[in-house]
C-alpha positions in Angstrom: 1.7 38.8 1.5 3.4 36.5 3.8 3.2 33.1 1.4 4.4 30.9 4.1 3.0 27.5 5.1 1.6 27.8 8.7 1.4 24.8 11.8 -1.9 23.3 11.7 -1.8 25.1 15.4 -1.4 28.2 14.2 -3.8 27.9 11.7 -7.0 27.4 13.7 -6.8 23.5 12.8 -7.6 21.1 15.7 -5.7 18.1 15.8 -6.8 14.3 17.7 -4.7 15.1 21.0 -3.9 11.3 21.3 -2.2 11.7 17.9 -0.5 14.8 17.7 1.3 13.4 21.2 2.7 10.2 19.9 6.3 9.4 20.5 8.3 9.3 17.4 8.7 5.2 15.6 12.9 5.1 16.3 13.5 3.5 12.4 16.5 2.5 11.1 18.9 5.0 9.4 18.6 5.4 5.6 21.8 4.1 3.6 21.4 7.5 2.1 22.0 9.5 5.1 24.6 6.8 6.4 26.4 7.7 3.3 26.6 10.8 4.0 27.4 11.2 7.3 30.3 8.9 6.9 32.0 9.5 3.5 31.6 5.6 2.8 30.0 3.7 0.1 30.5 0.4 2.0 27.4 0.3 4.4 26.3 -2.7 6.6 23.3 -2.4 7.1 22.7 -3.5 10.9 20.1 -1.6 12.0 16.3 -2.8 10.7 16.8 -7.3 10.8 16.7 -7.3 7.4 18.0 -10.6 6.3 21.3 -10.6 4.5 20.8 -13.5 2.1 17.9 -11.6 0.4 14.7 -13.4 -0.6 14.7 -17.1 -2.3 14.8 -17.3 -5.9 11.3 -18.0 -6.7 10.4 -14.7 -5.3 12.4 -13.2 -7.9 11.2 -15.3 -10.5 7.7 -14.6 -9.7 8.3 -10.5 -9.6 9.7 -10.8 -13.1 7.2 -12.8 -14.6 4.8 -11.1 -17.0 1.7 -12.9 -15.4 2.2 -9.5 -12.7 0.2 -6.8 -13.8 0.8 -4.2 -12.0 -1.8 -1.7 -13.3 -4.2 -4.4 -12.1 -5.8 -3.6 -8.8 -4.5 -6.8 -6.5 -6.9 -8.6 -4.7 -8.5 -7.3 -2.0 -9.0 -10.2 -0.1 -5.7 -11.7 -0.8 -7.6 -15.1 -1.2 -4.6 -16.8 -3.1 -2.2 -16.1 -0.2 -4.5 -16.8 2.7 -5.3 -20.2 1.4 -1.4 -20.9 1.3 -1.3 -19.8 4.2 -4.0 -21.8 5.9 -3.1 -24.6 3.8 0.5 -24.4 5.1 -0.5 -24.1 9.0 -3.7 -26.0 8.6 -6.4 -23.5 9.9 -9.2 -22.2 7.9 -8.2 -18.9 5.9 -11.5 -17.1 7.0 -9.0 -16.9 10.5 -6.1 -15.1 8.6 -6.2 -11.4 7.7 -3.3 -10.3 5.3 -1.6 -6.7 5.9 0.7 -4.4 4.2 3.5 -6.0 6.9 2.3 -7.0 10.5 2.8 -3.3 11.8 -0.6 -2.3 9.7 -2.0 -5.1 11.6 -1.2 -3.6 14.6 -2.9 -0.9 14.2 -5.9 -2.6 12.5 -6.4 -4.0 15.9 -6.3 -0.8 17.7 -8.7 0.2 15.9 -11.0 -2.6 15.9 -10.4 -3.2 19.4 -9.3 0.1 21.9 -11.6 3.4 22.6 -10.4 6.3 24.6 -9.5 5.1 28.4 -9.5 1.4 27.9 -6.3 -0.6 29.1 -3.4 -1.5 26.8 -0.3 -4.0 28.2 3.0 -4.3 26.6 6.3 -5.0 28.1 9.4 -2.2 27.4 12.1 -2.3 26.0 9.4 -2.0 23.7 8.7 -2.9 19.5 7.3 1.0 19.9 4.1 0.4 17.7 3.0 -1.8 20.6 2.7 1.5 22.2 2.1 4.1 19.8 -0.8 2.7 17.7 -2.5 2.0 21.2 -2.0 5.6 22.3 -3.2 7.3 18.8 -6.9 5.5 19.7 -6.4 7.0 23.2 -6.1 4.2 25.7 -3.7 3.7 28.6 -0.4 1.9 27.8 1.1 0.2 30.8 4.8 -1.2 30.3 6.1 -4.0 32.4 10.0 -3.9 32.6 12.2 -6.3 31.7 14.4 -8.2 34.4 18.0 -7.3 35.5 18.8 -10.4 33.6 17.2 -9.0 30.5 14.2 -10.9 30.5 10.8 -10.9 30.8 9.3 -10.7 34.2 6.7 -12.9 34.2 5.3 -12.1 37.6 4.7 -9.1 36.8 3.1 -9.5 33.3 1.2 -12.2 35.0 -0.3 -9.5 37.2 -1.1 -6.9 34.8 -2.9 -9.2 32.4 -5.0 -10.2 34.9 -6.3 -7.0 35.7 -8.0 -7.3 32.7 -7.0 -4.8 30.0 -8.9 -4.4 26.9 -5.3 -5.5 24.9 -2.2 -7.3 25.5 0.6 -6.4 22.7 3.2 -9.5 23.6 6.2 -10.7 21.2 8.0 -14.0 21.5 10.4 -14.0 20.3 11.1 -10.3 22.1 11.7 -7.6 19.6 13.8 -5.5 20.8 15.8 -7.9 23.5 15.5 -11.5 22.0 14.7 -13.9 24.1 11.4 -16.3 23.6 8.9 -17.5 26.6 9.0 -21.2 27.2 6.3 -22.9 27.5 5.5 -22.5 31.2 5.7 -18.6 30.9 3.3 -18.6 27.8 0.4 -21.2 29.8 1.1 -19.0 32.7 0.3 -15.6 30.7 -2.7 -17.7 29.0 -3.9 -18.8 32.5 -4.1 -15.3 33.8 -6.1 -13.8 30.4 -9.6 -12.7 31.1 -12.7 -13.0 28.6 -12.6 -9.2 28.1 -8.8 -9.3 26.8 -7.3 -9.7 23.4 -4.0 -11.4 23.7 -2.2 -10.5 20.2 1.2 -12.6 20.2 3.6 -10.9 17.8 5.8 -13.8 16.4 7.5 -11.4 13.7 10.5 -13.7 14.6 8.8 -17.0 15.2 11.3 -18.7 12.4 14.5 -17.8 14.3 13.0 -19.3 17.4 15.0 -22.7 18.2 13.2 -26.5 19.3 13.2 -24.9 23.0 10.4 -22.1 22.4 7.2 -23.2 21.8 5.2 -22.8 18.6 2.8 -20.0 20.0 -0.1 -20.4 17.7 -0.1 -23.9 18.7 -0.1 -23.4 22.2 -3.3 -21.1 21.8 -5.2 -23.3 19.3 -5.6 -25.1 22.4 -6.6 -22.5 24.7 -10.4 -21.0 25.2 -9.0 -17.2 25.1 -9.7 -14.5 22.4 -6.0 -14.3 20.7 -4.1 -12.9 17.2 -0.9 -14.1 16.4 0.9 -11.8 13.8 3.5 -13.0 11.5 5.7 -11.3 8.9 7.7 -12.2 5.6 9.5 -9.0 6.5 12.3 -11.2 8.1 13.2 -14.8 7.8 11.6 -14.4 4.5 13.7 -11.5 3.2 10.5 -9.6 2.0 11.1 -6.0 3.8 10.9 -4.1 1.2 7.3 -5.6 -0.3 5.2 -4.9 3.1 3.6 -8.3 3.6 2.3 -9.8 7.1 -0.9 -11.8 8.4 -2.7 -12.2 11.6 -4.3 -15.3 12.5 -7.1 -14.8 15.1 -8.9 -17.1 17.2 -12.0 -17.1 15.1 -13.5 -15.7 12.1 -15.1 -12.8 13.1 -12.6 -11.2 14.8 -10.3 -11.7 11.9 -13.9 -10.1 9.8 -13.5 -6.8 12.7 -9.6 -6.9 12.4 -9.9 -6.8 8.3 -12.6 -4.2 8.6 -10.1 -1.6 10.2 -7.9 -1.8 7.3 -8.1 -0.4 4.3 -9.2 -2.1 1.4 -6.0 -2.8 -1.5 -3.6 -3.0 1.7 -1.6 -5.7 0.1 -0.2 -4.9 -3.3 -0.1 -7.4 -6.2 3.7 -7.7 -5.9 3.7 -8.3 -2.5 1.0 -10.8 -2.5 2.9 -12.9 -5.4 6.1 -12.8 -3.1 4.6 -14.3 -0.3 3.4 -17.3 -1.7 6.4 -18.1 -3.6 8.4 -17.4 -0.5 6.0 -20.2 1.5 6.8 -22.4 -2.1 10.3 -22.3 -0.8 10.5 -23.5 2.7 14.0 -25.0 2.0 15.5 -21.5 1.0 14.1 -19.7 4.0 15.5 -22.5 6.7 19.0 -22.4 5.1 19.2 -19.1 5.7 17.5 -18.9 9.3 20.4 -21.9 10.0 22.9 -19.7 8.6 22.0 -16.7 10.5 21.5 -18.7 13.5 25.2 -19.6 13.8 26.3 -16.2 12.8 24.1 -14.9 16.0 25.6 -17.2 18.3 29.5 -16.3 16.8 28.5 -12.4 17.5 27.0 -12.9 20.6 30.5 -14.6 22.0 32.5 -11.7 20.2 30.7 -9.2 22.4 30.4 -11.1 25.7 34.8 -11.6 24.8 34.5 -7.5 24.4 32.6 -7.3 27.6 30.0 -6.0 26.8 26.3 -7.8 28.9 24.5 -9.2 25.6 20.8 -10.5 26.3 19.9 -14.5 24.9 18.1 -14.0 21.4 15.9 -16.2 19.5 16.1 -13.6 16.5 18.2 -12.5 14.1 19.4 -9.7 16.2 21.0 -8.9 19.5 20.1 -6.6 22.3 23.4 -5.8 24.7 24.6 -3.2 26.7 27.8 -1.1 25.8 28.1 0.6 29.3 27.8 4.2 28.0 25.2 6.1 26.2 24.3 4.5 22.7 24.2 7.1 20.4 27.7 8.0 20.7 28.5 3.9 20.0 25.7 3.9 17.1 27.8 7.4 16.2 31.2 5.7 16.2 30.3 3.0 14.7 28.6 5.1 11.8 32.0 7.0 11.3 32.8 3.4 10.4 30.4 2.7 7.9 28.1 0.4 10.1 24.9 1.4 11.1 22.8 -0.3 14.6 20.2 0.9 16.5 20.7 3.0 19.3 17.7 2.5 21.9 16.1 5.6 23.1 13.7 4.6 25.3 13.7 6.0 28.5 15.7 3.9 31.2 16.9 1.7 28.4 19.8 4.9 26.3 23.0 2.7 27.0 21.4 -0.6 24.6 21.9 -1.0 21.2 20.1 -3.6 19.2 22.5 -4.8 16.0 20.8 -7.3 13.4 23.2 -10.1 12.2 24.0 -9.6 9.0 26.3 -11.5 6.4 29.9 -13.0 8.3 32.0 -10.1 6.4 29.4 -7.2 7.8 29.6 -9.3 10.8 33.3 -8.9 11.5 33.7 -5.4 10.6 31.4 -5.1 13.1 33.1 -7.3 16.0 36.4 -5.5 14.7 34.9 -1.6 14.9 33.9 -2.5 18.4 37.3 -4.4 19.5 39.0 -0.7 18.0 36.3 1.4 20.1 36.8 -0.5 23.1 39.9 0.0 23.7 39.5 3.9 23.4 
């Protein structure tokens, strides 16, 4: 008897087309498998923006304290956290919808908002769940490029919001390439929304944004359009590991449609206690995001000195050219005991995307590629 487990495929099984086709998420590499590759213990980690100072204190307190139970179901609603939250940016918390990190909002969205055939814009380079959760409810993803200078094109996005998809999937700051719009690109894009279009603004990096970008939430407060603006404690925060986002939506029941497409229990107890210690500690978070700040700008000169074409970043990353296919960089650098992110989109396989890490992962880095330079 042949005992062997058989492809759905092969097995009669019929699988949702617009899933079984979907690109692969490009994730960062596990420290596991970095370890092994390279025969090194000493891993930096600059592959996934995680934030090298950790998390603030209080977020550490709180996970030790015994008031966590964690064989309590958490809340459901995450009440607690969206009234810090709405208390903190002063909107009413029946607009927020908590997720298990902003990239199950995405997809709650999808969901709540795309059927088979409708339009989808996003720009590429992409954050590929802009794309992928888009194409597993079947629409049509168009990608507008980024510029020579590696920016956005605003003309063109201009023109293909205006054709009036069903969903624009925008971040600002730009994950992967870094730079923010200002605030004449952003009323521009607004201008050109039509009433049948969702604009969701991804600010997963809104807190590494400097005084020249504008606050995006507040710029479409004051708009008339249908919008979600998604934010993470995944980054500034140094909560990757716990899952924990939120949308805020232009009104209450499309945050009631958007929580409906989740599942219920999204947020776990742990996570939920993190989060609003984390907003109880503003100070720790914009210490860090100062720190990091002046780390990006010190690595961004390194690599423009190494000649390398870096683009501007309002993150904690950056997004450069290495004039040569990136795997074999990310590779080298690997051998070295530093992990990036090779880019594999198509017409984008000679980026890399490194997150700034702590100044002594910083200048192993600037060092490894002074060494493979010169090769």
């Amino acid at each position: 008897m042949d005992n062997s487990v058989k492809s759905g495929s092969q097995n009669g099984l019929a699988f949702n087309p617009n899933v079984a086709a979907l690109p692969p998420y490009n994730a960062g590499m596990n420290i596991a498998v970095a370890r092994s590759i390279s025969g090194r213990n000493d891993i930096a980690r600059l592959a996934s923006n995680e934030n090298p100072d950790g998390c603030s204190p209080a977020v550490l307190a709180v996970l030790a304290s015994p008031t966590l139970e964690p064989w309590r179901y958490a809340d459901p609603a995450c009440a607690a956290l969206r009234a810090a939250l709405g208390q903190r940016l002063s909107i009413q918390p029946d607009t927020i919808v908590a997720g298990n990190g902003s990239e199950e909002l995405i997809a709650a969205v999808s969901r709540a908002m795309l059927v088979p055939g409708v339009g989808v814009v996003t720009v590429v380079p992409s954050f590929g769940l802009h794309e992928i959760e888009p194409l597993a409810q079947g629409a049509v993803v168009t990608k507008v490029a980024m510029t020579d200078d590696l920016s956005f094109d605003i003309a063109a996005l201009e023109q293909a919001v205006a054709s009036g998809p069903r969903v624009v999937f925008l971040s600002s700051p730009w994950n992967p390439v870094g730079p923010a719009l200002d605030r004449k690109s952003l009323d521009r894009l607004i201008a050109a929304v039509r009433p049948s279009t969702l604009l969701v603004l991804d600010e997963a990096y809104f807190e590494f944004a400097d005084g020249s970008c504008p606050d995006g939430l507040e710029v479409l407060r004051s708009s008339d359009i249908a919008f979600v603006v998604l934010r993470t404690f995944s980054k500034a925060y140094g909560l990757a590991g716990l899952r924990v986002g939120y949308a805020i939506c232009s009104d209450a029941e499309l945050a009631r449609v958007v929580a409906a497409a989740k599942t219920p229990f999204n947020v776990n107890a742990a996570a939920q206690a993190a989060a609003i210690a984390a907003l109880s500690d503003e100070a720790w978070m914009r210490a860090s995001v100062a720190r990091l700040r002046s780390e990006r700008a010190r690595v961004g000169a390194a690599l423009e000195e190494l000649g390398f074409r870096v683009a501007s970043s309002q993150t904690n990353f950056l997004f450069f050219d290495c004039g040569r296919d990136s795997a074999a960089l990310a590779s080298a650098l690997l051998q070295e005991g530093i992990i990036v992110k090779a880019w594999r989109e198509r017409g984008y396989e000679a980026y890399t995307r490194l997150t700034i890490g702590s100044p002594a992962d910083n200048d192993r880095l600037i060092g490894a590629l002074a060494r493979i330079a010169r090769q």
